[in-house]
N, C-alpha and C positions, 0 to 999 in steps of 0.2 A: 081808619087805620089800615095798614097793612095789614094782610090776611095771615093768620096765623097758624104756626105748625109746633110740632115739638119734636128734642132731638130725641132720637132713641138708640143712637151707637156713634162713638167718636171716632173718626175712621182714621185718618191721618192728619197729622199736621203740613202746614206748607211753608215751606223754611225760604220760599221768595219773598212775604211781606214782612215789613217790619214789625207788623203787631201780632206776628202769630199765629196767622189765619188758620181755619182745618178744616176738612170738609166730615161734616156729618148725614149721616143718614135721619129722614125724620119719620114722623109715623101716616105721612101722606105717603109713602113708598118713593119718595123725592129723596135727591140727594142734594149738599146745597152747602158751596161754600162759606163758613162762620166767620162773621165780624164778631169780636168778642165787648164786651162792656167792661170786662175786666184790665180789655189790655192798657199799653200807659199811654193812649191816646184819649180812651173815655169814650163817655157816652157822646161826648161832640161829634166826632167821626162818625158815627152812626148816623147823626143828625145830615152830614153832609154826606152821608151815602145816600140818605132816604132821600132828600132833596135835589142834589143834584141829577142823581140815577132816574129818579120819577119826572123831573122837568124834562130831562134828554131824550127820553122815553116819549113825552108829548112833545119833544118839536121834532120827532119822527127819527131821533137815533137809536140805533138797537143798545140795548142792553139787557143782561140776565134780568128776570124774573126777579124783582125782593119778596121777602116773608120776613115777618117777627117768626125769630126762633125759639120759642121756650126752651132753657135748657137746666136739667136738672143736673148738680154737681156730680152726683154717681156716677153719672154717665163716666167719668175720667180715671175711676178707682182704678181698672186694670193698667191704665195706659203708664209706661214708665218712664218717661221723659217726663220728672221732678217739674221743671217749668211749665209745661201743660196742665201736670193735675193742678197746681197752684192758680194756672190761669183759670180752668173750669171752677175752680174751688169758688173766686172772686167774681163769676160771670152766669151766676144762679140769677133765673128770669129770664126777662125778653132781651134776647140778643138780634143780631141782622144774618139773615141768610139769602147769600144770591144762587140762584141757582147753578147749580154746577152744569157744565159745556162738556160731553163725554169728547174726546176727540178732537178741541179746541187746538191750534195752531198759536203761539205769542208770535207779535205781528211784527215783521222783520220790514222794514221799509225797503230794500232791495229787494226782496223777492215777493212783495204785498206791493204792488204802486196803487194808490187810490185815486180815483177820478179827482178833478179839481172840484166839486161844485160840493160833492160827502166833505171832502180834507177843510175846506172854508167852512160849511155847516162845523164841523168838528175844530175847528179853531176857534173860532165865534164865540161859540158856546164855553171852550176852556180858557178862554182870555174873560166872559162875564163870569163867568164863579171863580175866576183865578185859578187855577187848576195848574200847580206848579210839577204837576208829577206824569207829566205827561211828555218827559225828553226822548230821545234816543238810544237813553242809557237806562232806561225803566218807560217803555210805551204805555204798559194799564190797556193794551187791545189786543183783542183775541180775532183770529179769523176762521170762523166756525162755518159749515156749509156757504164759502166762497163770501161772507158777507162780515164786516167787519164791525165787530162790537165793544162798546166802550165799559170797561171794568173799573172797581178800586178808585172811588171820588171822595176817599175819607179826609183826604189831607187839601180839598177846595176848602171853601167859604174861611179861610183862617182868618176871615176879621171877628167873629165869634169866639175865637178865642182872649177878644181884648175887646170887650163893649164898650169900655169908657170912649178908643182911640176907634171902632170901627167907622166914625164919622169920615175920616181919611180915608179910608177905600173906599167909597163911593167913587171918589172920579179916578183911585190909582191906575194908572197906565199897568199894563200888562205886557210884559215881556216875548215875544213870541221866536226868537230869535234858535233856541233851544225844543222848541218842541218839536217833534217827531214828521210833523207832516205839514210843516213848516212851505217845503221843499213842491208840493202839492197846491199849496194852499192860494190860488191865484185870485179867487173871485169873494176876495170875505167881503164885498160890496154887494154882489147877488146875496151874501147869505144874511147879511145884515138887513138888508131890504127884507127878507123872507122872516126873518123869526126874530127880529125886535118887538113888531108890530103886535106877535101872537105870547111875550110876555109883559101880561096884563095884571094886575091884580089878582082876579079872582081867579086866574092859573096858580098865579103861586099861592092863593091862600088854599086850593083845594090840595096842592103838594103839601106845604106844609100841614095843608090835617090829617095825610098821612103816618106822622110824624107820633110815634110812644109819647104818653105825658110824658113817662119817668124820664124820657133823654132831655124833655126841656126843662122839669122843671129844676130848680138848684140856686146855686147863689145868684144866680145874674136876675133872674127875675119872680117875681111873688106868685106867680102862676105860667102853666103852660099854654095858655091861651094870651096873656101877655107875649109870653116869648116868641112866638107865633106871629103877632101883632109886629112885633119888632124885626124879625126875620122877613115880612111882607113888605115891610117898610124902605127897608134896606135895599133889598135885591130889584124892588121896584124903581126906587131914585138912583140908582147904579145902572136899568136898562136907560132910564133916561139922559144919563150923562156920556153914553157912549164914546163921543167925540172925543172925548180926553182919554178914555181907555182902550178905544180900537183899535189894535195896528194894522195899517195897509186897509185905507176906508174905500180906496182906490183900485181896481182889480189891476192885476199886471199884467 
């Protein structure tokens, strides 16, 4: 699992995401923006933070740091934004904390141009977990000491949120038309040659054992090691059908 910290002051909230996000303080002397368990996305987003944020990580994209964040409800008593204390109130235990970027830049595509060979690795990658949040009207990338990092993957893997129907995304085409670095992205055939090969099985069954029981387990499956089974399952026969989901296999 994820290395684990606990919060010990609610610092502020961040009224950019939709679920609420804050950044707290924890008792490593870290500061570390909070995915909450309480908010109305659930413990799934979590699931596709851990997942997607840890694979990105091993095919060499940067991203913050994760932690399980213990968080005890207290924490919120002083805070007076009503919606917050309600949200800590519901998000007692392991929540997800990425670590906080002092100084972080959000990544403006005019004035951030990215090399083509990063923007295709970073396409690649949000076309296979479907990563619909990644336009020009909400990027999810920060550019912290001149290097560009990928944040907020709660709202990939949404075939998890319908097990029955996830058999259809396996081969769903992905849309690329809308995403941010689109405009960059000339070689997703270099990048597909490079990091298809390097997701393997036992890559994503070591992400996924990253992974809280408590976020897998629930009504979809009778244990989290099942769930686990199922999520390897998945992402694995989805890198294998690429051809129907890649766009632009071609470099331009």
């Amino acid at each position: 699992m994820l290395r684990e910290v606990c919060g010990i002051r609610y610092v502020t909230p961040l009224r950019e995401g939709g679920s609420l996000p804050g950044v707290v303080e924890a008792d490593d002397l870290g500061t570390y923006v909070a995915k909450f368990r309480g908010a109305g996305q659930g413990p799934k987003a979590l699931v596709a933070e851990v997942v997607c944020g840890e694979l990105a990580r091993r095919l060499g994209l940067a991203v913050p740091p994760l932690v399980v964040l213990d968080i005890d409800p207290v924490i919120g008593r002083a805070e007076p934004d009503q919606e917050v204390q309600e949200l800590l109130r519901n998000s007692g235990g392991a929540n997800l904390g990425m670590d906080f970027l002092p100084g972080a830049l959000g990544y403006d595509p005019v004035a951030h141009p990215v090399e083509p060979a990063l923007a295709s690795r970073v396409l690649w990658f949000d076309a296979y977990v479907e990563n619909v949040d990644r336009s020009w009207r909400n990027p999810n990338l920060l550019v912290w000491h001149r290097e560009l990092w990928l944040i907020d993957h709660g709202a990939c893997l949404y075939f998890h949120h319908n097990w029955p129907r996830a058999e259809a995304a396996v081969h769903r085409p992905y849309r690329a038309d809308d995403h941010v670095l689109s405009s960059y992205a000339t070689r997703v055939a270099e990048a597909d040659a490079e990091l298809a090969p390097r997701v393997t099985r036992d890559l994503l069954g070591e992400v996924l054992a990253l992974v809280p029981d408590g976020w897998l387990a629930g009504a979809d499956f009778d244990s989290a090691d099942a769930a686990r089974a199922t999520y390897v399952d998945h992402l694995a026969r989805r890198v294998a059908r690429r051809d129907d989901w890649l766009p632009q296999r071609s470099a331009a």
